[in-house]
C-alpha positions as CSV (number, residue, x, y, z in Angstrom):
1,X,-15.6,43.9,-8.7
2,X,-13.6,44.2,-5.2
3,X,-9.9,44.6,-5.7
4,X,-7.9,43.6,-3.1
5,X,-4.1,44.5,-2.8
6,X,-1.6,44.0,0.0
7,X,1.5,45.4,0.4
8,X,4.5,44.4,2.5
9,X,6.6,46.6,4.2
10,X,10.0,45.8,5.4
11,X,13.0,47.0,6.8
12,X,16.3,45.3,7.0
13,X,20.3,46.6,7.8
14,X,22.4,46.0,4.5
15,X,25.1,43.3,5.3
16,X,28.9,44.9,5.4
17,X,31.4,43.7,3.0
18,X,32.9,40.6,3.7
19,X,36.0,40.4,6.3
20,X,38.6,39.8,3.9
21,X,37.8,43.3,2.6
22,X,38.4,45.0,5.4
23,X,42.2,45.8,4.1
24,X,41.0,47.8,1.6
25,X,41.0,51.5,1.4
26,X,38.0,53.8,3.0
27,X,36.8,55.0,0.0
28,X,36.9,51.3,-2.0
29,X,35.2,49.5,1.1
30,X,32.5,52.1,0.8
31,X,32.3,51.6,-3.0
32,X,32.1,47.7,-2.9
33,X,29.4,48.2,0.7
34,X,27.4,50.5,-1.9
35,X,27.2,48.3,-5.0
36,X,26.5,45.3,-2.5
37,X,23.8,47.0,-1.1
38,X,22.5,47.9,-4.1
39,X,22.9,44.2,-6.0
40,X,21.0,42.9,-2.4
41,X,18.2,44.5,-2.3
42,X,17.8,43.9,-6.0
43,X,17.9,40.0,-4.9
44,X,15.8,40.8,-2.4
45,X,12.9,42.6,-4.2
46,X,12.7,39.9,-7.0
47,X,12.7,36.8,-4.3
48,X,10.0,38.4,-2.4
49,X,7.9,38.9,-5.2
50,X,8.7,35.2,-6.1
51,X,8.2,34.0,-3.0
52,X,5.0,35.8,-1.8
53,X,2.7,36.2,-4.5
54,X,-0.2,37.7,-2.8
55,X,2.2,40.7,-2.7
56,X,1.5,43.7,-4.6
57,X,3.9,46.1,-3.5
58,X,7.0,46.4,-1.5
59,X,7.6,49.2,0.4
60,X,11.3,49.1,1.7
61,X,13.9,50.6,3.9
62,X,17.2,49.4,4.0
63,X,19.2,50.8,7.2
64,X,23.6,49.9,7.6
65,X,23.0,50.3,10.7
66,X,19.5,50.3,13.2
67,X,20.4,53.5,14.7
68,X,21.3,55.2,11.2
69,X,19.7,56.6,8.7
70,X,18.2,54.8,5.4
71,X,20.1,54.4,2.8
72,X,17.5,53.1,0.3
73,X,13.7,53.3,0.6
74,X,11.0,53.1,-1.6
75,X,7.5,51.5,-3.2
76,X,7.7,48.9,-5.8
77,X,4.7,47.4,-7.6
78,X,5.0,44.0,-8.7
79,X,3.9,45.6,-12.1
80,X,7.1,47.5,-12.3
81,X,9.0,44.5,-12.8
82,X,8.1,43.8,-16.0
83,X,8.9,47.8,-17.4
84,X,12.2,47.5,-16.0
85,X,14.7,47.7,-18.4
86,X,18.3,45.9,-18.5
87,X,19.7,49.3,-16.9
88,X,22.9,49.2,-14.9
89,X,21.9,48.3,-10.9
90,X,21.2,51.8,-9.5
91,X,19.1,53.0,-12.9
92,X,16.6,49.6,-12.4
93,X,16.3,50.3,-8.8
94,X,15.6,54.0,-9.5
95,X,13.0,52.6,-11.9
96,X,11.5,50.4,-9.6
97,X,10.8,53.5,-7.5
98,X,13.7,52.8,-5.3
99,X,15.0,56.1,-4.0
100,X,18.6,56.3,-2.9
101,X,21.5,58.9,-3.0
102,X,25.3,58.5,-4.2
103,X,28.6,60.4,-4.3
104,X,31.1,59.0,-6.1
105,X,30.2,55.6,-6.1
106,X,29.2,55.6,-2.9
107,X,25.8,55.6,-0.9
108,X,24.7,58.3,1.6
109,X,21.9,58.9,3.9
110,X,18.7,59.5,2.2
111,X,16.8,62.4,3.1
């Protein structure tokens, strides 16, 4: 029996909060950017595993800016969807083999 799997990759810059945010402190504009990122590429995993399925895995790198570093990268199995628990954002990402890093709240570059 021949197997075959594909996997996508793809890369993509996180979207900055919205304008009317822009008033708010440093530290709470990079705490609302962070959990947006975060709830997006959540989004984004499930629709392109909705979308494409011929997709076996997802290999991602989310960027906040082309000529930064990533912020979030990482391999997820379609299979992985399905253990995923009802964890808060970062936990189910981390279980989906998404690998990012935080202080306070916040996301930073990921090594």
């Amino acid at each position: 029996m021949i197997s075959a799997r594909s996997v996508l990759a793809v890369e993509w810059i996180a979207r900055d909060i919205h304008p009317w945010d822009k008033d708010l402190s440093i530290e709470e504009a990079e705490r609302r950017f962070a959990a947006q990122c975060l709830n997006d590429t959540n989004a984004a995993i499930a629709r392109l595993f909705t979308e494409i399925p011929t997709v076996d895995t997802i290999e991602l790198r989310v960027r906040r800016q082309l000529d930064q570093p990533l912020l979030l990268t990482g391999m997820v199995h379609r299979s992985s969807l399905r253990e995923s628990r009802d964890n808060s954002i970062g936990m189910r990402l981390r279980s989906l083999g998404v690998t990012f890093r935080m202080n306070n709240l916040c996301l930073e570059a990921a090594d």
